[in-house]
N, C-alpha and C positions, 0 to 999 in steps of 0.2 A: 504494500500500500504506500503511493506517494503521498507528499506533504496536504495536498488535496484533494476531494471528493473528485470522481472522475465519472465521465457517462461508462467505462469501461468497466468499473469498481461497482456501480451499478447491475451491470449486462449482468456481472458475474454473480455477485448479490441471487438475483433474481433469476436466474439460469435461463437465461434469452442468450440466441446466438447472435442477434441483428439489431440495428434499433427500433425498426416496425413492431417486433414483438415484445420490446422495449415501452413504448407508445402506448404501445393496446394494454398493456400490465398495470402503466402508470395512469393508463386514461389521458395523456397528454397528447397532442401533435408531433409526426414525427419533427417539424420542422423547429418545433419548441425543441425536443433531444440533440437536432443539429446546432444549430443557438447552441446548446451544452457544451457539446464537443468544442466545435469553436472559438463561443467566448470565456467557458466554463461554466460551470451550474452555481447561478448567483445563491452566495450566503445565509440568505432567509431557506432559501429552499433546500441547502444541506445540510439546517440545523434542522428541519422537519425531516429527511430521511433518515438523519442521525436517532430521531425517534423511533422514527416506524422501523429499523433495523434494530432496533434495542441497541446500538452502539457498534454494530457489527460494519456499520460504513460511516465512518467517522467526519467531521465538517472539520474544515481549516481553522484550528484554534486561533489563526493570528488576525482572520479577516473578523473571525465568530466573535471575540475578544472588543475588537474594534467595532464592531457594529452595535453592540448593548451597552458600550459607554455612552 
């Protein structure tokens, strides 16, 4: 696991091979998961899978940190 949440770190999570079946698991648009990959998966939204993984995909402490100050 690198320093931040990743659409890859996800895939795996979630045992999808692709991001379409990605999409369809999260209920989002694929084009929302490419945005992810691209620009990264913004900080609000990796403190909430931080949740629903129970911890098992973890949010970037430094951005996570920085955002609830």
């Amino acid at each position: 696991m690198g320093l931040f949440m990743t659409v890859d770190e996800l895939r795996k999570f979630y045992g999808v091979s692709n991001n379409y079946q990605l999409a369809r698991r999260l209920r989002k648009g694929r084009t929302t998961i490419k945005q992810w990959e691209d620009s990264g998966i913004p900080i609000g939204v990796q403190a909430i899978f931080e949740l629903l993984t129970g911890g098992r995909v973890k949010a970037d402490r430094k951005l996570l940190y920085g955002f609830i100050k």
